[in-house]
C-alpha positions in Angstrom: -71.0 -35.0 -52.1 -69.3 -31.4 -53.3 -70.9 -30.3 -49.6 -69.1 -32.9 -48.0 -65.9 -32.3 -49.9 -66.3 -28.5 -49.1 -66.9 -28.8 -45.5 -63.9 -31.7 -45.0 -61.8 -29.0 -47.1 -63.0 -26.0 -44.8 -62.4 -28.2 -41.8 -59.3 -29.2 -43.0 -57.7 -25.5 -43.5 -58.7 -24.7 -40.2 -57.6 -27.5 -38.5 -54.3 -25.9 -40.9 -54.5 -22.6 -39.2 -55.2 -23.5 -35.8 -51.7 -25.5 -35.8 -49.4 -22.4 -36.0 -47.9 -21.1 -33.0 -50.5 -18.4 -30.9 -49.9 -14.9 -30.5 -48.5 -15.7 -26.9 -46.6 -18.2 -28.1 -44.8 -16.1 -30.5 -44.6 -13.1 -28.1 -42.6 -15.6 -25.8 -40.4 -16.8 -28.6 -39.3 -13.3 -29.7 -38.7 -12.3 -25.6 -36.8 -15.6 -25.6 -34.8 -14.5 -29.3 -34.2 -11.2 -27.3 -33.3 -12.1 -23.8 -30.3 -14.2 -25.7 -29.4 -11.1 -27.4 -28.9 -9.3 -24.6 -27.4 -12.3 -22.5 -24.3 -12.2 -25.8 -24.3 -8.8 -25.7 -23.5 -8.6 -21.7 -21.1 -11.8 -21.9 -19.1 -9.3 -25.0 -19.2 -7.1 -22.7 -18.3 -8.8 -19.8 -14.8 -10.2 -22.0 -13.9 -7.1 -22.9 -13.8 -5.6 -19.8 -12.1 -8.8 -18.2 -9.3 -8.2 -21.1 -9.2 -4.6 -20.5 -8.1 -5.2 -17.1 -6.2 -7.5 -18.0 -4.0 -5.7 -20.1 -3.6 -3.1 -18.2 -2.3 -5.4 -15.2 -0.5 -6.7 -18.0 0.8 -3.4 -18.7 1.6 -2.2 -15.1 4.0 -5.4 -14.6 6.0 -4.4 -17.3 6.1 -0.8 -16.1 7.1 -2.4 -12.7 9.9 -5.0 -14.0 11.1 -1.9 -16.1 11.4 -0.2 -13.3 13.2 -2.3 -11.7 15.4 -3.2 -14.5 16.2 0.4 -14.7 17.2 0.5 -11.6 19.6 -2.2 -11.1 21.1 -1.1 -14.4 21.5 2.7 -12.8 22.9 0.9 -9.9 25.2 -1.2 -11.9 26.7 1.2 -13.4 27.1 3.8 -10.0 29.2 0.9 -9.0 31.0 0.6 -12.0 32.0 4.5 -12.0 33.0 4.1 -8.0 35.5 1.2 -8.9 36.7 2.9 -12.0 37.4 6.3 -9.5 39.0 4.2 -7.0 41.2 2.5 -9.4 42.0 6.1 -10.6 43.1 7.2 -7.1 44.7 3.5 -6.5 47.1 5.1 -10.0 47.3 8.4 -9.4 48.7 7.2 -5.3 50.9 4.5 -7.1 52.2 7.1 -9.7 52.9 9.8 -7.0 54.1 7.3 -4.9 57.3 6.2 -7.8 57.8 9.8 -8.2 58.2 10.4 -4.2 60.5 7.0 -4.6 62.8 8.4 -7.6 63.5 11.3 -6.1 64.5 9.8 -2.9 66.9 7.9 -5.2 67.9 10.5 -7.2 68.3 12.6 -3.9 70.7 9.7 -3.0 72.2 9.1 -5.6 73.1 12.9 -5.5 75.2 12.4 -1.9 76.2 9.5 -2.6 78.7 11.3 -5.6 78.8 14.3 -3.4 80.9 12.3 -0.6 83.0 10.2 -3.3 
């Protein structure tokens, strides 16, 4: 009976070890374990480049509407300066124009009490 019991336990830790995965099959588990490495690694890769270019798209949009904001500002204010110099002239016309006009009164007046 302790022969019997021996070879049932011998057949039974074999029986144990032959269950476990084989050498190909663990070969193929770690290539598997690997190949997703390398497939997170690419897809990180992958986003960061996608968000690189995407902030720097970001980034030349904001140069551009700077730009242009810039520019009508620069504009805004050329037209600004133009108005403000023709109102000057508009003044300085009006102002010689009431000087011209009081001296012909004065001139006027002047032969007006020369005749009297």
């Amino acid at each position: 009976m302790k022969k019997l019991t021996l070879s049932v336990f011998a057949l039974m830790i074999m029986a144990l070890s032959a269950c476990g995965p084989s050498e190909e099959e663990k070969a193929a588990a770690e290539k598997a374990r690997l190949d997703s490495i390398a497939n997170v690694q690419a897809e990180m890769e992958r986003k960061a480049a996608e968000d690189s270019a995407m902030a720097a798209q970001a980034a030349a949009q904001q140069a551009m509407q700077d730009s242009i904001n810039a520019a009508t500002q620069q504009a805004l204010q050329d037209s600004i300066d133009m108005l403000k110099g023709s109102v000057k002239k508009m003044q300085k016309k009006s102002a010689d124009e009431k000087k011209k006009e009081e001296k012909k009164q004065k001139d006027m007046e002047q032969l007006q009490k020369g005749k009297g």
